[in-house]
Backbone as JSON, one array per atom type, in Angstrom:
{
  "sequence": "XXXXXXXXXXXXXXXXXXXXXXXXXXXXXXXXXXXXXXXXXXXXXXXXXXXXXXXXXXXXXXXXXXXXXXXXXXXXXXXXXXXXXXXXXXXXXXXXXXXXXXXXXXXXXXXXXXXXXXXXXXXXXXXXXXXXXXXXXXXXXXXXXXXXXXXXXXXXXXXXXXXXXXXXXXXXXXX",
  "N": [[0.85, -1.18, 0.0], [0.5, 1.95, -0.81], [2.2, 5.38, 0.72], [0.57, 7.57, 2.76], [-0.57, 10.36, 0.85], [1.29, 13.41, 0.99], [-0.16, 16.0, 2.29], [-0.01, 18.66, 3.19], [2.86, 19.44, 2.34], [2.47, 19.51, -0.57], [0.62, 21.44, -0.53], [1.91, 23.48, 0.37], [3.81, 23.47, -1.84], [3.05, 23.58, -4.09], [1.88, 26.09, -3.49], [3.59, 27.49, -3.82], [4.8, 27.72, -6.15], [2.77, 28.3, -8.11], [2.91, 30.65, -7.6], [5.16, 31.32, -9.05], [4.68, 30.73, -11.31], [2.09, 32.83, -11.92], [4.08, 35.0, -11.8], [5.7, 35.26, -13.71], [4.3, 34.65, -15.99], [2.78, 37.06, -15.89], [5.21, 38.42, -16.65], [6.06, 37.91, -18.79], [4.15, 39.02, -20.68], [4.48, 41.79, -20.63], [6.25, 42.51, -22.39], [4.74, 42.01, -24.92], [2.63, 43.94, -24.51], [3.57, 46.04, -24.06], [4.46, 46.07, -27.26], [1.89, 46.35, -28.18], [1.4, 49.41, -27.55], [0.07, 49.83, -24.75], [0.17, 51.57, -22.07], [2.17, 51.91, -19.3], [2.34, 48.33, -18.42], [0.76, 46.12, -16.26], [2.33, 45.13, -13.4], [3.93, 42.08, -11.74], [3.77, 42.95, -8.46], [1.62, 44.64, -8.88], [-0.78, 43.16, -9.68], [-0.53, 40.59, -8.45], [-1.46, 39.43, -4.95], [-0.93, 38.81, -1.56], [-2.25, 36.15, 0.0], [-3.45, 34.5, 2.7], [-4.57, 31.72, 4.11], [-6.25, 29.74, 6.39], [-5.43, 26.2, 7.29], [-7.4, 23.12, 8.81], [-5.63, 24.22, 11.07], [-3.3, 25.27, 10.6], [-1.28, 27.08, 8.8], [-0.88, 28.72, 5.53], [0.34, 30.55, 3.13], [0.02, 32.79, 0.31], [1.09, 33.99, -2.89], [-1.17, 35.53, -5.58], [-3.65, 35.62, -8.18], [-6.63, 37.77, -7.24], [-8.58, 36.32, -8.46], [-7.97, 33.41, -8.4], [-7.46, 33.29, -5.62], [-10.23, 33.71, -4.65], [-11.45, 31.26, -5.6], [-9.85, 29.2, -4.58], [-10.22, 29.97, -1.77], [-12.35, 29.06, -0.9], [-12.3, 26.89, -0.33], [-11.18, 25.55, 2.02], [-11.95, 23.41, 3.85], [-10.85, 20.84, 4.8], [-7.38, 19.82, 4.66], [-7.32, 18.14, 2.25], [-8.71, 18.64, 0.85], [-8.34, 21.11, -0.14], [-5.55, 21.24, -0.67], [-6.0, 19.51, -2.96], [-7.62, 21.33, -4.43], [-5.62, 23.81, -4.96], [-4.0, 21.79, -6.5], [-5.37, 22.13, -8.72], [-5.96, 24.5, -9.75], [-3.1, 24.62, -10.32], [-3.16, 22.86, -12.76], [-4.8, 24.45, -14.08], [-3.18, 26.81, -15.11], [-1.03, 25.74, -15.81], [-2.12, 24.22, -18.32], [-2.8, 26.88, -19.53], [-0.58, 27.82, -19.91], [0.64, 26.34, -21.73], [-1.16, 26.57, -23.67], [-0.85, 29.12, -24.62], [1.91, 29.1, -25.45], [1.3, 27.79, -27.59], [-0.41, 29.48, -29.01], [1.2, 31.78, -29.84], [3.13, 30.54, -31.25], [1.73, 30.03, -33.52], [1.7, 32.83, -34.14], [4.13, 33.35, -35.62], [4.28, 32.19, -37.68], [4.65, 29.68, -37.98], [4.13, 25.63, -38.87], [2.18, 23.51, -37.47], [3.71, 22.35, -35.92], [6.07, 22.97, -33.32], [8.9, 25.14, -33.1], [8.96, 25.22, -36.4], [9.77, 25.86, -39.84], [9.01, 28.11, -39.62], [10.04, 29.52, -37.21], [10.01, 30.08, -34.15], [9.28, 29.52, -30.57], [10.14, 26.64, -28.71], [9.28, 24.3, -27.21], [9.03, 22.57, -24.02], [8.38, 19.24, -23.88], [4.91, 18.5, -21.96], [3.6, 16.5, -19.67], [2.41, 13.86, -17.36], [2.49, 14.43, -13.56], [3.56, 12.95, -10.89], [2.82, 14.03, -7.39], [3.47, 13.42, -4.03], [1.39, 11.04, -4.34], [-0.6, 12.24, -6.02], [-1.85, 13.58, -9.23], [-0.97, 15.59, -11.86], [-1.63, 17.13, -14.7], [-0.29, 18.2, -17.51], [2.2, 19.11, -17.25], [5.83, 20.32, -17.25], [8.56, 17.62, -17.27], [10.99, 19.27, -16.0], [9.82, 21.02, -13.88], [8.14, 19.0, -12.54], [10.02, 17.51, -11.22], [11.54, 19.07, -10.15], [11.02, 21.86, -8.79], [7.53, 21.31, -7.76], [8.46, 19.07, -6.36], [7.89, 16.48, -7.58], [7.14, 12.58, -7.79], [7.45, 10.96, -9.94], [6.99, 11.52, -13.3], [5.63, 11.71, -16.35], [5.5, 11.57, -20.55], [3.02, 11.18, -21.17], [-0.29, 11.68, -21.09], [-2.53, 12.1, -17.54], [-3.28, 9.34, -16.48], [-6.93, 8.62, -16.0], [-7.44, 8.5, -12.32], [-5.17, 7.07, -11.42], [-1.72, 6.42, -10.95], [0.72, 8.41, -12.8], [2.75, 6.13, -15.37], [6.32, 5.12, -14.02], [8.7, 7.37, -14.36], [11.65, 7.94, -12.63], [12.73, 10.51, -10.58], [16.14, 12.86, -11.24], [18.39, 13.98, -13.6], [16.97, 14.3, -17.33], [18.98, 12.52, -20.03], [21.17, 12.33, -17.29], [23.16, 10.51, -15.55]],
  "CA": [[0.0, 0.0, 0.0], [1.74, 3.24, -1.02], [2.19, 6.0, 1.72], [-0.21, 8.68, 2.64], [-0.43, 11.61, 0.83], [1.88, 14.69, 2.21], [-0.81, 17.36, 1.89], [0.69, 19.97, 3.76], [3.9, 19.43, 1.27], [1.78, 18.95, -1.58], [-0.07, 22.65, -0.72], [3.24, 24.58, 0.6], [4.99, 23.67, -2.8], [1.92, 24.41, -5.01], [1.28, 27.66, -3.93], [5.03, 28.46, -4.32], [4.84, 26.96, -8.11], [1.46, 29.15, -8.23], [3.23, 32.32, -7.42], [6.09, 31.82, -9.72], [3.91, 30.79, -12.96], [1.76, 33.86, -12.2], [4.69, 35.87, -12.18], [6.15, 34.43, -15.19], [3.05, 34.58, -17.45], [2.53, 38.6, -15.86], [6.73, 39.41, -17.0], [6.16, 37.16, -20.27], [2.92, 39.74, -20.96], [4.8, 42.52, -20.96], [6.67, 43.14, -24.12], [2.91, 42.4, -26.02], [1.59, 45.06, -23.97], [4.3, 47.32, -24.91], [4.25, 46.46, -28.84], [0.51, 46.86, -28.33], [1.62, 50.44, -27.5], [-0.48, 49.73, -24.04], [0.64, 52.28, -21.47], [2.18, 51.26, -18.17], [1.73, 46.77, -18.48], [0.49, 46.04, -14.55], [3.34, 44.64, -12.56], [3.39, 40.59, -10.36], [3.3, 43.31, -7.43], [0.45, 45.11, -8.36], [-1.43, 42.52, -10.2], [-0.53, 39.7, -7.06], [-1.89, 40.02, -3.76], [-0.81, 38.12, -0.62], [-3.89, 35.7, 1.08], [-3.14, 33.48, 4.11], [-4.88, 30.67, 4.31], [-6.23, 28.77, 7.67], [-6.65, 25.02, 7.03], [-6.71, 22.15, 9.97], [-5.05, 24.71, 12.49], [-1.99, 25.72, 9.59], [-1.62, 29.12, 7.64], [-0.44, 29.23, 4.58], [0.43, 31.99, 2.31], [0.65, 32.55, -1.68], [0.85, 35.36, -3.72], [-1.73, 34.95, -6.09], [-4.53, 36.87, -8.09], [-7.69, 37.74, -6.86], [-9.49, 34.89, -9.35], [-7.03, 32.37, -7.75], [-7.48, 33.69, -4.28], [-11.54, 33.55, -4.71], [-11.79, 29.81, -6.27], [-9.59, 28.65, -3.07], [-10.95, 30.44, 0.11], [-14.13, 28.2, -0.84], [-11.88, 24.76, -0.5], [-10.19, 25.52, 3.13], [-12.89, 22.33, 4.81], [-9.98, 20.04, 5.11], [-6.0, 19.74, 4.02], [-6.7, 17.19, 1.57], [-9.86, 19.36, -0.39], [-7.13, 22.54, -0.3], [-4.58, 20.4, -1.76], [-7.05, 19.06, -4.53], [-7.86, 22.73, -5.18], [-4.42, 24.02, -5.09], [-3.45, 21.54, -7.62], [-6.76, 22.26, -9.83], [-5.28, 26.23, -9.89], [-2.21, 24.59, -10.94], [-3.43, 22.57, -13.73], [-5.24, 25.61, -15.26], [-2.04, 27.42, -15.3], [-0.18, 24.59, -16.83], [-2.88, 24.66, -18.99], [-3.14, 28.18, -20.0], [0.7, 28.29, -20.17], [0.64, 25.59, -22.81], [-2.1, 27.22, -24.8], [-0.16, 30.4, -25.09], [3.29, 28.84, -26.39], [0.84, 27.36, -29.08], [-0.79, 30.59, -29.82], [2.64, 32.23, -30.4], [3.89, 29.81, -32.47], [0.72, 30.37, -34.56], [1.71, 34.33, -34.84], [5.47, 33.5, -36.17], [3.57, 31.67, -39.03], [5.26, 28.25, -38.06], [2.93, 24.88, -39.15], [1.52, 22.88, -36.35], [4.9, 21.81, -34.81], [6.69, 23.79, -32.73], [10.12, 25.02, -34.13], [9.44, 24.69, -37.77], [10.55, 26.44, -40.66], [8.69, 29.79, -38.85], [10.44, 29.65, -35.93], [9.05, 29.71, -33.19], [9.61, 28.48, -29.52], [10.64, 24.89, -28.8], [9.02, 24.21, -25.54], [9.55, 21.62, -23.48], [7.37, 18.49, -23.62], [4.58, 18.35, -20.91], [2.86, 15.2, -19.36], [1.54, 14.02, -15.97], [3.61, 14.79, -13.31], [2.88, 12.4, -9.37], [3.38, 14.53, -6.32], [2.6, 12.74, -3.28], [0.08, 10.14, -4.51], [-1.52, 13.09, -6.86], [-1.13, 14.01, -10.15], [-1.05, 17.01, -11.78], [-1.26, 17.46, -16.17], [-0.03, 19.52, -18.61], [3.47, 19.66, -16.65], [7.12, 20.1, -17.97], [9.47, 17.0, -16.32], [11.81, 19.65, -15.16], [8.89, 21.22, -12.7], [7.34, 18.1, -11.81], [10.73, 17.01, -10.68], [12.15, 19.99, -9.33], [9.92, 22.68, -7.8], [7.05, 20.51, -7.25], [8.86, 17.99, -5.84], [7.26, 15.22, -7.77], [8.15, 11.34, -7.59], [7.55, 10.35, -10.66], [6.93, 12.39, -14.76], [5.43, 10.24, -17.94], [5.29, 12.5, -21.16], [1.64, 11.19, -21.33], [-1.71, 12.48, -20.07], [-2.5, 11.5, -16.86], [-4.68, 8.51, -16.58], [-7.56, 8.68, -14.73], [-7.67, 7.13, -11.15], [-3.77, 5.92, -11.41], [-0.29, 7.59, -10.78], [1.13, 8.02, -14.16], [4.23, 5.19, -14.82], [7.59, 6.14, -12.81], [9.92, 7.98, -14.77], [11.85, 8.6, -11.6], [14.26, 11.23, -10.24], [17.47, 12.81, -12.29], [17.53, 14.58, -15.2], [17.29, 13.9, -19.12], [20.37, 12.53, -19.99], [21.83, 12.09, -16.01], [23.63, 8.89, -15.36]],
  "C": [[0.9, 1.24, 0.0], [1.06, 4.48, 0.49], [1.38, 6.86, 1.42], [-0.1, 9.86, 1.8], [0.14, 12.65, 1.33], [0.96, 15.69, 2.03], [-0.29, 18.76, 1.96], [2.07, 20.18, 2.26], [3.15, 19.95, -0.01], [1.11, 20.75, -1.35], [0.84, 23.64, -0.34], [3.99, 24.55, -0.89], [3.99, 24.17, -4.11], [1.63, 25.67, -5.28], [2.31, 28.2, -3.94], [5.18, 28.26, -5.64], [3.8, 27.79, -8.35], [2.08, 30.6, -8.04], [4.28, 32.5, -8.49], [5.39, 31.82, -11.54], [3.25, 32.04, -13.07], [2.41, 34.97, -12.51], [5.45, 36.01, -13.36], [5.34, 34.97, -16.07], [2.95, 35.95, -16.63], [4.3, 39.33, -16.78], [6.38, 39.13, -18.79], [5.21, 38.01, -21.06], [3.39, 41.05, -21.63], [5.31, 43.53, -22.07], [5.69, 42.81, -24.84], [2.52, 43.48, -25.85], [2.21, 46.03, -24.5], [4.11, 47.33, -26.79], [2.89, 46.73, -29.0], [0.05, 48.52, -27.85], [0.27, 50.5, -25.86], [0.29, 50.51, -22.94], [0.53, 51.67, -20.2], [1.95, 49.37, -17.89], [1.09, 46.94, -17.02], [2.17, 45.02, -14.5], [3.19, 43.33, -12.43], [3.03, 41.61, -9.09], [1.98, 44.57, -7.8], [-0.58, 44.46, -8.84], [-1.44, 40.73, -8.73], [-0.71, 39.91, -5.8], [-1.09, 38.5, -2.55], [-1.51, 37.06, 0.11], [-2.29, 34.64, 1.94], [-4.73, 32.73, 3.62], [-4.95, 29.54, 5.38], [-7.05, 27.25, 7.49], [-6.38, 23.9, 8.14], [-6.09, 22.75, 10.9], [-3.45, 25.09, 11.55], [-2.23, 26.76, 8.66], [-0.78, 28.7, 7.03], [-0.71, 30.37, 3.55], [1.07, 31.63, 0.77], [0.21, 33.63, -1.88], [0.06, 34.76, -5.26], [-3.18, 36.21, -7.19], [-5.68, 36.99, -7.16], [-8.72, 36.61, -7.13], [-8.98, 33.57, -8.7], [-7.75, 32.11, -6.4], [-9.33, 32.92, -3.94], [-11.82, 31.92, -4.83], [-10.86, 28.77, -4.74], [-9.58, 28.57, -1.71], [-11.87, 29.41, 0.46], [-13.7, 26.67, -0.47], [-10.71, 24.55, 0.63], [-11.4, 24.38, 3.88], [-11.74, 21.71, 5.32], [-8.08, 19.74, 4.17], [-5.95, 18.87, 2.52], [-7.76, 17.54, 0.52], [-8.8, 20.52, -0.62], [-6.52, 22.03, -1.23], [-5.11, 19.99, -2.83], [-7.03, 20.26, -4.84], [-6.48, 23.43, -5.26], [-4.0, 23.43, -6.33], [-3.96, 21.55, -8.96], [-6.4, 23.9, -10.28], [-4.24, 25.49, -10.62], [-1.95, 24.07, -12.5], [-3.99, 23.24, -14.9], [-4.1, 26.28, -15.64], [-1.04, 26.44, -16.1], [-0.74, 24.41, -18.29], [-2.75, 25.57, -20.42], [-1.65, 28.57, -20.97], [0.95, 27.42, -21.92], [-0.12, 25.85, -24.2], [-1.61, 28.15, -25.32], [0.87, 30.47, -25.85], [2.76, 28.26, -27.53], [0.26, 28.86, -29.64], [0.13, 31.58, -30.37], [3.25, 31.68, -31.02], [3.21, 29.87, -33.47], [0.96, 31.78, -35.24], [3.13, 34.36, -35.41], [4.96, 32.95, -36.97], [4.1, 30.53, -39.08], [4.03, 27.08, -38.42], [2.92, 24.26, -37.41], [2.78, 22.55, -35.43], [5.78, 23.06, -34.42], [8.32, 23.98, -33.34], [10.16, 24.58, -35.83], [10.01, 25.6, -38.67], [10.24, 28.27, -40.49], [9.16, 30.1, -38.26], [9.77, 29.32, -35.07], [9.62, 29.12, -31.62], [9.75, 27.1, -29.45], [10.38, 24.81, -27.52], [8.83, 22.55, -25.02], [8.44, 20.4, -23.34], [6.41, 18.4, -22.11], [3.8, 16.9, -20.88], [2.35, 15.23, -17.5], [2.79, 13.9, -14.84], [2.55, 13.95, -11.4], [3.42, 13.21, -8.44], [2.44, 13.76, -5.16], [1.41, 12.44, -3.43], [-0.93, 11.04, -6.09], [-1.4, 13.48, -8.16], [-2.24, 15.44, -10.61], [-0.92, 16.68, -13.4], [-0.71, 18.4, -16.58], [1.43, 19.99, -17.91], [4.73, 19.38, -17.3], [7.92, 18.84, -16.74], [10.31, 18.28, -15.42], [11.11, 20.71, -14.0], [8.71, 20.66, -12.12], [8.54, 17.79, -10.79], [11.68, 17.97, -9.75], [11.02, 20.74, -8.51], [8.29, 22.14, -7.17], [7.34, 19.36, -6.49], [8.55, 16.48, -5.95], [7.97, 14.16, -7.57], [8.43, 10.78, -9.13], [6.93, 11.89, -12.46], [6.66, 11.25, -16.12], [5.04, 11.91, -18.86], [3.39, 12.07, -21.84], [0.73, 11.76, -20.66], [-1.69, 11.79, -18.72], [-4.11, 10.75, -16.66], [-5.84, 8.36, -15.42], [-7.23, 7.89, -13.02], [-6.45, 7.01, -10.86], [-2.93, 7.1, -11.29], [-0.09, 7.5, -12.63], [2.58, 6.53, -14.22], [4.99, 5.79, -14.74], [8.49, 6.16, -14.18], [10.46, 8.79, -13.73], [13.0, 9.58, -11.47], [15.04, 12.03, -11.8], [16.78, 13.57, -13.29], [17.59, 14.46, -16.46], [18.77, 13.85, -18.91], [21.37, 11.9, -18.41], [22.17, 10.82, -15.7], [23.91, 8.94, -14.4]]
}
């Protein structure tokens, strides 16, 4: 029988992976906004706010938007509904992020594959990524395995119900 769930882990490293994608996808915004001759972009600090978070008798804190903030106040009942919602924020963002490096490869006039004769970004394959017991889609190996602290990374979807299979530890290439 595999070990419990770390929740607490599992929602301290989330909403630090949740603060850095938002800030990421707000810096990555910027030079559009400017060639869109858009005055002033917004900031991560004035577009991210601070919440705390009291779940089971434990505070946590993430910088986060308001839309974020709202969709997870509602899912503080118990450590292990937080953590589900935590990683349901993270999956949209994995998501979203993935949608965007396709829609930019669409405006360099490249065909369907990334890097083709348009140019274009070359982004990093995503798949399902296990963090204690849980998985998470749409993730790059070198997240799942680093800043999430996952156990395991398959460049497939993740299958319902099941961990994905262990591609463990280390990194591409690492002997």
């Amino acid at each position: 029988m595999p070990p419990a769930p770390d929740y607490a882990k599992i929602v301290r490293n989330g909403l630090k992976v949740l603060t850095r994608g938002d800030t990421a996808a707000l810096r990555a915004a910027v030079p559009l906004d400017r060639f869109e001759d858009l005055p002033d972009p917004p900031t991560p600090a004035e577009l991210l706010e601070r919440f705390t978070f009291d779940v089971d008798g434990r505070r946590y804190h993430g910088r986060m938007t308001q839309a974020q903030y709202d969709y997870l106040r509602g899912k503080t009942k118990d450590l292990k509904t937080f953590a589900d919602a935590a990683l349901a924020v993270l999956r949209n963002v994995f998501a979203q992020f993935a949608g965007a490096l396709e829609d930019l490869n669409g405006v360099l006039g490249a065909p369907g594959a990334f890097g083709g004769p348009g140019g274009g970004p070359i982004p990093q394959p995503v798949g399902c990524c296990t963090v204690d017991g849980q998985q998470i889609d749409n993730v790059t190996e070198a997240t799942c395995l680093g800043p999430l602290g996952g156990s395991s990374w398959s460049e497939n979807p993740c299958p319902p119900g099941q961990p994905p299979p262990a591609k463990k530890g280390g990194r591409r290439g690492a002997r």
